[in-house]
C-alpha positions as CSV (number, residue, x, y, z in Angstrom):
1,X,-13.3,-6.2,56.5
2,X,-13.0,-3.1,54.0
3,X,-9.5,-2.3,55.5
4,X,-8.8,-6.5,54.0
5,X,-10.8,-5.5,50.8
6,X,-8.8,-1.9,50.3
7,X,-5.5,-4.1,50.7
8,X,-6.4,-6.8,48.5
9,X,-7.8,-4.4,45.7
10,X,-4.0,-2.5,46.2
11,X,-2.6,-5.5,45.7
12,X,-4.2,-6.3,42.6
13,X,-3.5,-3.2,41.1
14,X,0.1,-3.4,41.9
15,X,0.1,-7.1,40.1
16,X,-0.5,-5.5,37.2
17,X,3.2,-4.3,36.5
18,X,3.9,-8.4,36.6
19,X,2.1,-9.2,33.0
20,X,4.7,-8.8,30.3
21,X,2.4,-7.3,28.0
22,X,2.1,-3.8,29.9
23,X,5.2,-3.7,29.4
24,X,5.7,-5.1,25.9
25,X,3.0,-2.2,25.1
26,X,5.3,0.8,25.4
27,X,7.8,-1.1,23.1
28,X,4.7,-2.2,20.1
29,X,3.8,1.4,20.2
30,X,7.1,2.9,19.5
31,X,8.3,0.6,17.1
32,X,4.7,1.5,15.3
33,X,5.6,5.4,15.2
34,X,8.9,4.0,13.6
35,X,7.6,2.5,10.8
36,X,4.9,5.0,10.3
37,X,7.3,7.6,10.3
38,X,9.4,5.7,8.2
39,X,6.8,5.6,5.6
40,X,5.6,9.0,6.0
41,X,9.4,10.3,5.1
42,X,9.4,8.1,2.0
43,X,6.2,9.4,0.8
44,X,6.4,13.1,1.6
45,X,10.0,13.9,2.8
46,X,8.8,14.8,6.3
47,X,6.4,12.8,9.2
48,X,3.2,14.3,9.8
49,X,3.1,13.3,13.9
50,X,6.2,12.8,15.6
51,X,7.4,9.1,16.7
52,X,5.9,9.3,19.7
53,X,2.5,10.0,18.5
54,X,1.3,6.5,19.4
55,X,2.8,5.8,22.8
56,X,1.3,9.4,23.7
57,X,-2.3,7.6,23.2
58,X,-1.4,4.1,24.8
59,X,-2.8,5.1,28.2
60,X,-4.9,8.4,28.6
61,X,-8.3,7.1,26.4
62,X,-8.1,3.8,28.2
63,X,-7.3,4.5,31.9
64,X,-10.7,6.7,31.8
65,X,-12.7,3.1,29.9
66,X,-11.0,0.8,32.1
67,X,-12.2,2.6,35.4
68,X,-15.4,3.0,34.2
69,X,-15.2,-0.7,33.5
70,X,-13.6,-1.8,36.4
71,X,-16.8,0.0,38.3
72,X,-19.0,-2.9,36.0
73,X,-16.7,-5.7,37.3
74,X,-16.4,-5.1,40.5
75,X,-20.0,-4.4,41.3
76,X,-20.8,-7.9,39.2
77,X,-18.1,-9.4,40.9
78,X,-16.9,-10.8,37.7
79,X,-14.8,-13.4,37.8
80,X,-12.6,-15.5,35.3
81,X,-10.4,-19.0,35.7
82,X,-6.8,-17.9,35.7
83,X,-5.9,-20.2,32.8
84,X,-8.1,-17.5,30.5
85,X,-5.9,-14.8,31.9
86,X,-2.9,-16.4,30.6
87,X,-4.4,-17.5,27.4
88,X,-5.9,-14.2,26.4
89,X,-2.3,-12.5,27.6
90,X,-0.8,-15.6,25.1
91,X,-2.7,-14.4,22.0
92,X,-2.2,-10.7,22.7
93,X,1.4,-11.3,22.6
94,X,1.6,-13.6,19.7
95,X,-0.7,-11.0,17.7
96,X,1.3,-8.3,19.0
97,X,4.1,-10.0,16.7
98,X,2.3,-10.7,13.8
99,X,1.7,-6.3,13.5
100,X,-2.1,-7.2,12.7
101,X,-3.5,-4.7,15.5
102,X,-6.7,-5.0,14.3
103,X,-6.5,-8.6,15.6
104,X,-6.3,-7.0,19.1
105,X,-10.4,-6.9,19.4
106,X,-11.5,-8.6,22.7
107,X,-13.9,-10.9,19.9
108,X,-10.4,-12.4,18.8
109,X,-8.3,-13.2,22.4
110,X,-11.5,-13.4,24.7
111,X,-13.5,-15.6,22.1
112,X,-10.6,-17.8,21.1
113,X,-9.7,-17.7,24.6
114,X,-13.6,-18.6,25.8
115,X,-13.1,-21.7,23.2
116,X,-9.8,-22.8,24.3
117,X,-10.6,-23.5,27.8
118,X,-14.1,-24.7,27.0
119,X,-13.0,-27.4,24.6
120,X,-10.2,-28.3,27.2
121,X,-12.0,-27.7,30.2
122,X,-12.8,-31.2,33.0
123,X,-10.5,-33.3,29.9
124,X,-7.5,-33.2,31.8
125,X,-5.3,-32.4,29.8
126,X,-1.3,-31.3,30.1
127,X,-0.1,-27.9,28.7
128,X,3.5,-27.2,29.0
129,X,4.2,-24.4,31.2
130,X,0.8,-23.7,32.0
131,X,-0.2,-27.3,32.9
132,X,-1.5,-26.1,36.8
133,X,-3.5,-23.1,35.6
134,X,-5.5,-25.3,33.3
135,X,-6.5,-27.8,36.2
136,X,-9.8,-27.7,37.9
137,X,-10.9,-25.1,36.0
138,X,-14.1,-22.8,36.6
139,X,-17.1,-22.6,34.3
140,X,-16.3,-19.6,31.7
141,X,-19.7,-18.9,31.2
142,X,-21.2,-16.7,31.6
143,X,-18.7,-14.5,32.9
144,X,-16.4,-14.3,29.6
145,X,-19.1,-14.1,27.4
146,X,-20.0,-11.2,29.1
147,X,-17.2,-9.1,29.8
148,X,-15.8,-9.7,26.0
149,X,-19.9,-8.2,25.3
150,X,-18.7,-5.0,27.4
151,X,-15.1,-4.8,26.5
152,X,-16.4,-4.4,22.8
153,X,-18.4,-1.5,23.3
154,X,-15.0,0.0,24.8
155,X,-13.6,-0.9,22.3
156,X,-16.3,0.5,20.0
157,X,-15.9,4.0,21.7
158,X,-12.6,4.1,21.7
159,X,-12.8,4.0,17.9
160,X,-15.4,6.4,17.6
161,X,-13.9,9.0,20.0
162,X,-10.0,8.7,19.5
163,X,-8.8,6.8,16.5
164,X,-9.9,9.4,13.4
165,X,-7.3,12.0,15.7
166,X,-4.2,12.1,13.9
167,X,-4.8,9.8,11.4
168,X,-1.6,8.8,9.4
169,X,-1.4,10.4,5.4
170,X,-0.4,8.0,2.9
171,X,0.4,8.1,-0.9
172,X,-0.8,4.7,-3.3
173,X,-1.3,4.2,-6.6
174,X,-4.5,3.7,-7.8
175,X,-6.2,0.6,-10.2
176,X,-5.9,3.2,-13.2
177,X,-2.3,3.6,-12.3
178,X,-2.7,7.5,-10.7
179,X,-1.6,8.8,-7.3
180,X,-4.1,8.6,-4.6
181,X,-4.3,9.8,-1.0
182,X,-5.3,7.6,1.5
183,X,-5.7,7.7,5.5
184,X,-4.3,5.5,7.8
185,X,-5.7,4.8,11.4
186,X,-3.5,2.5,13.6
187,X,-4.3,2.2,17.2
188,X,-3.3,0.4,20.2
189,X,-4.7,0.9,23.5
190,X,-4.4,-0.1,27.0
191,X,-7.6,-0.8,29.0
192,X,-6.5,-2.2,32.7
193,X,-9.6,-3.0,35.1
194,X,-10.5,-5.2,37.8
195,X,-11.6,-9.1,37.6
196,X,-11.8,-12.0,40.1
197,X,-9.7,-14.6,40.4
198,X,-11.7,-17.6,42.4
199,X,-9.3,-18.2,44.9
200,X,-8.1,-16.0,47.4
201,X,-8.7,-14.2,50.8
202,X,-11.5,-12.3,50.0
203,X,-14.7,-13.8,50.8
204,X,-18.3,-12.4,49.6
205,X,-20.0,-9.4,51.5
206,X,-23.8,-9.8,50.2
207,X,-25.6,-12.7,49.7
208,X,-26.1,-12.0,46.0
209,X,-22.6,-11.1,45.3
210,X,-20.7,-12.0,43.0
211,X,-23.7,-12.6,40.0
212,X,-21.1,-13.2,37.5
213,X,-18.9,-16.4,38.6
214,X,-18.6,-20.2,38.3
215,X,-19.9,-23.1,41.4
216,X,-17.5,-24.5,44.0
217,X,-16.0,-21.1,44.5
218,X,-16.5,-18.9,48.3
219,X,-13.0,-17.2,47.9
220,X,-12.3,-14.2,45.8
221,X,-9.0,-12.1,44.3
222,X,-9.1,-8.9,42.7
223,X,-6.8,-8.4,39.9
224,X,-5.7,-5.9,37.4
225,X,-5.5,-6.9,33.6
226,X,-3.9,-4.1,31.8
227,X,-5.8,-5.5,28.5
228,X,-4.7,-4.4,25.3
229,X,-7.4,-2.9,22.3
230,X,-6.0,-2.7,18.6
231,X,-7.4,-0.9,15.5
232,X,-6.5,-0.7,12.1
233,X,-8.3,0.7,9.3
234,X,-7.0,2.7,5.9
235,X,-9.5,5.5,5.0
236,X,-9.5,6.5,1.0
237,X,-13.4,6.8,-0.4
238,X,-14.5,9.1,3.0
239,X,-12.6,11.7,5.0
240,X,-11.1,9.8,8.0
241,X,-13.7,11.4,10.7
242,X,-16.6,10.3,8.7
243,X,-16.0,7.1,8.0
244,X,-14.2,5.9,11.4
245,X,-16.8,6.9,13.4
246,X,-19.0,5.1,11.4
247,X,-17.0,1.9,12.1
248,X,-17.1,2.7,16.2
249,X,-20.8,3.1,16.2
250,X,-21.4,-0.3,14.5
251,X,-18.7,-2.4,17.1
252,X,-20.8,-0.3,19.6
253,X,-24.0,-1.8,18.3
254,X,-22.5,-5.3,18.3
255,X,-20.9,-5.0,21.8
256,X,-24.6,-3.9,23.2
257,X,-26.1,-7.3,21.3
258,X,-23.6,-9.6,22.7
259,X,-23.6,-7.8,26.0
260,X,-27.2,-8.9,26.3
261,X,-27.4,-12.4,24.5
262,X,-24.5,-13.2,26.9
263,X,-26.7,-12.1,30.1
264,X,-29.1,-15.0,28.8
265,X,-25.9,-17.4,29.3
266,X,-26.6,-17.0,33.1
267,X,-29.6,-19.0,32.9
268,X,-28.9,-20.6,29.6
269,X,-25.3,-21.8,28.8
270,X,-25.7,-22.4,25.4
271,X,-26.5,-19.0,24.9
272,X,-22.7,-17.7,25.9
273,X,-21.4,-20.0,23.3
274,X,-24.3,-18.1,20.8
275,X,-22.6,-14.4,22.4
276,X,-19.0,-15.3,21.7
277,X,-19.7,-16.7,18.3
278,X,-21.7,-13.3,17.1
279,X,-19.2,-11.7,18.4
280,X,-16.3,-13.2,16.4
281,X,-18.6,-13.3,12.7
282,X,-20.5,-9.9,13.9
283,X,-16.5,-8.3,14.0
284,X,-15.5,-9.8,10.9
285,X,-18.7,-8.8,9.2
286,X,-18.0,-5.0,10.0
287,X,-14.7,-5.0,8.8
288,X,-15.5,-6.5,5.6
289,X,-18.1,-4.7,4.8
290,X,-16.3,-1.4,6.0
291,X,-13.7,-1.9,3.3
292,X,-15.9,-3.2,0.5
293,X,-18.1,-0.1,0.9
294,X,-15.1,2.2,0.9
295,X,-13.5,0.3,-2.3
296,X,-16.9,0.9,-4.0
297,X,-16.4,5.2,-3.5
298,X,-14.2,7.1,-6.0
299,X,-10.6,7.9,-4.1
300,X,-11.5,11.3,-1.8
301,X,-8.3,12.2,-1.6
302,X,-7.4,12.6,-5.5
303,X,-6.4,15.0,-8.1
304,X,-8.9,17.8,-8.6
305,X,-8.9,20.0,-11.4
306,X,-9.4,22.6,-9.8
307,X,-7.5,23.6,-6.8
308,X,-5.1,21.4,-4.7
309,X,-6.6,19.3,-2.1
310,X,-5.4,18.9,1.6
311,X,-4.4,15.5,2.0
312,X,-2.6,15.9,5.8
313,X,-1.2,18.8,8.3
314,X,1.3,18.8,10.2
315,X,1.0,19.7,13.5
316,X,2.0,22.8,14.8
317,X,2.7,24.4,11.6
318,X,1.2,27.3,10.1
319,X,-1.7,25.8,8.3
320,X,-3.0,24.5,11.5
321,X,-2.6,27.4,13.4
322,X,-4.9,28.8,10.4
323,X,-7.6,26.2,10.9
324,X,-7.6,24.7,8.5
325,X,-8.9,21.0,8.0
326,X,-8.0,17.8,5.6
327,X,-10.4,16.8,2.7
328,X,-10.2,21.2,1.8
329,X,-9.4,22.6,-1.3
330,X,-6.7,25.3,-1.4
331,X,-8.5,27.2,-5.0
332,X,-6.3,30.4,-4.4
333,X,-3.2,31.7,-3.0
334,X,-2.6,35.7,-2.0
335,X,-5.4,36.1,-5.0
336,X,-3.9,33.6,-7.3
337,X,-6.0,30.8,-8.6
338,X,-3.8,27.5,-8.2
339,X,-4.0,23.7,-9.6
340,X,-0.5,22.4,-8.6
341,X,2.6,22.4,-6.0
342,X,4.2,24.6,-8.2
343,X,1.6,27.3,-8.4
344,X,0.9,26.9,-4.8
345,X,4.4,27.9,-4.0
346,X,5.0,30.7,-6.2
347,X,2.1,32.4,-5.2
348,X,2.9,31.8,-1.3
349,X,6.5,33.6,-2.4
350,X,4.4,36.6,-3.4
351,X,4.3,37.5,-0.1
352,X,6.4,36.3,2.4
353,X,4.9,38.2,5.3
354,X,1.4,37.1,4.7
355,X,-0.7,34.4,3.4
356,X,-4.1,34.9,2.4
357,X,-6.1,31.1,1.2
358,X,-9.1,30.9,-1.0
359,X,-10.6,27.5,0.9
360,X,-13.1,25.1,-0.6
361,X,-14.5,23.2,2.5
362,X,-16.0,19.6,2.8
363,X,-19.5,20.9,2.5
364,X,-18.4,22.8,-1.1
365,X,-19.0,26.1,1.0
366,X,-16.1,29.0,0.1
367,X,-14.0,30.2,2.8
368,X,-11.0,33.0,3.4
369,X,-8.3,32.5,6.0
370,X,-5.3,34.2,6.7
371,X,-2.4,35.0,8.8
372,X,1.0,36.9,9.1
373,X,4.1,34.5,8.2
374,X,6.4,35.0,11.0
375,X,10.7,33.9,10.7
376,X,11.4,30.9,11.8
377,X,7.6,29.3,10.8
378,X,7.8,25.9,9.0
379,X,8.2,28.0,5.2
380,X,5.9,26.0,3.3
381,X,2.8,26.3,5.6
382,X,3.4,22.4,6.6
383,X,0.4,21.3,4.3
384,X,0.9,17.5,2.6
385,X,-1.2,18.0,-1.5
386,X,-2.7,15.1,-3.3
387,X,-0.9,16.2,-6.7
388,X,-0.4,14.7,-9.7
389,X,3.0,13.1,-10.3
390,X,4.7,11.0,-12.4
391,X,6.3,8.8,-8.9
392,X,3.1,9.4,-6.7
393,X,5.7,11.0,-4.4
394,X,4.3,14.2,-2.0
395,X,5.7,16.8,-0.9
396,X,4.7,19.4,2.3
397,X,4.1,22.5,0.8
């Protein structure tokens, strides 16, 4: 018996390199660095991450969720008709080419998904392609309910806990016309973990196993859905820490309440409907509200009259190596009080050797860093200003 189950579960997590979205994935994330790159170039003559800044957090953040969630699944013996695994992979795919990533929430393609198939579920009907996966389908709830209720609160971490690294630097022009520095947070992730198909070879080893599955089924498969988690949010009235964690903690909260409203659908049905439609007007509510509270705050990231602020870093440059942080304000350079670009340079050319920064942190609490300027350093300390200019166009400095 738990040589069959070892095999089977193998199995399963070898069928996971058969869904074309794992591998359509790899190519959404690159052509993402692209553009952003792209943009970055046009707004301050250099990229602040490299291209591949993206693909590098495809798998690492959600490998770690989806075993952790594949332990849930397992132990519940969750299980899901086969014609919601192609559905869901069907709207991943089609969002996937609309570039709206933070579409890619499990409320949009499980709860359209849990809608689909319960609208066309026992009403025979005949979809093209997929025609045999849609008949005799199983019950949905309250199985998809459920695991959309825990794949939000993944989702919710990974926001709060990966996508304010790195965030993306971007120059826009204001409603009075000024320039303005924004932040720009676009994530996709892949979380694969184990669910039931009911049919199979697998049969159940406990009588109350699996909790989480439809009548009429004895016969179990185990499966690996490498499920794909998007994010998108533009940061301007906060620093980009601050007000994406904020957003993670509230999916959190909302992916704990539907967790537990959809538990009730195992003794009451109606209630999984009730889970999957909070989840799709509970999602939508926090993004809304997310940006209307952000478009209330004056721009962060603006012109200050005293001092030039840090808009974005670039990695392995100078400035990091000095520690220092976006959202500060550079007030002096080498003991040289400073407003613009232009000061800020020709007091860095002072000294060439060494660089010594009045900061102004986020807490309005003065700081002093500094460090030897070594050949062959990016020359300009790889720091990206909020300035002001005619063009809105930045600059590193």
């Amino acid at each position: 018996m738990a040589q069959q189950w070892m095999m089977e579960f193998l199995i399963g997590l070898g069928k996971m390199f058969s869904h074309p979205i794992f591998y359509f994935a790899f190519f959404a994330c690159i052509f993402m660095g692209y553009l952003r790159v792209k943009r970055e170039r046009k707004d301050f003559n250099i990229r602040a991450q490299n291209g591949y800044f993206e693909l590098r957090n495809l798998l690492p953040a959600g490998l770690v969720m989806g075993g952790i969630l594949s332990i849930l699944t397992v132990a519940l013996g969750i299980t899901v008709p086969f014609a919601a695994i192609i559905l869901a992979e069907a709207l991943t795919f089609l969002i996937l080419l609309t570039l709206k990533f933070r579409l890619l929430s499990p409320v949009y393609t499980l709860g359209l998904t849990f809608f689909i198939v319960f609208f066309t579920y026992d009403q025979h009907i005949e979809v093209p392609i997929f025609s045999s996966a849609f008949k005799n389908l199983e019950p949905i709830y309250p199985s998809i309910p459920f695991l959309m209720g825990l794949l939000l609160v993944v989702e919710g971490l990974l926001i709060s806990r990966n996508a304010y690294k790195g965030t993306s630097p971007k120059m826009i022009t204001s409603k009075r016309g000024l320039p303005a520095g924004v932040h720009v947070s676009r994530r996709l992730w892949m979380v694969p973990f184990f669910v039931f198909l009911p049919a199979g070879e697998l049969s159940s080893p406990f009588e109350w196993w699996p909790v989480l599955q439809g009548p009429g089924s004895s016969q179990f498969t185990p499966v690996v859905i490498p499920f794909l988690i998007g994010f998108s949010q533009q940061v301007q009235g906060l620093l980009p820490k601050e007000s994406i964690k904020m957003n993670g903690n509230r999916v959190i909260a909302l992916g704990v309440i539907v967790t537990l409203v959809a538990m009730g659908g195992y003794w009451y049905p109606l209630l999984s409907i009730a889970a999957v439609a909070l989840g799709l007007l509970g999602r939508e509510s926090i993004t809304f509200y997310q940006r209307l509270f952000e478009e209330r705050l004056p721009f962060y990231f603006s012109y200050r009259d005293r001092g030039v602020m840090i808009l974005g870093i670039i990695p392995n440059s100078p400035a990091e190596k000095m520690g220092l942080e976006i959202g500060e304000i550079v007030t002096k350079v080498n003991g040289v009080p400073v407003n613009n670009k232009k000061q800020f340079y020709e007091a860095l050319m002072k000294n060439r050797a060494h660089c010594k920064l009045e900061v102004l942190d986020s807490n309005d609490q003065i700081r002093f860093v500094q460090r030897a300027l070594f050949e062959g350093e990016h020359h300009e300390l790889g720091i990206l200003f909020v300035q002001q200019q005619k063009r809105g166009k930045q600059e590193a400095v």
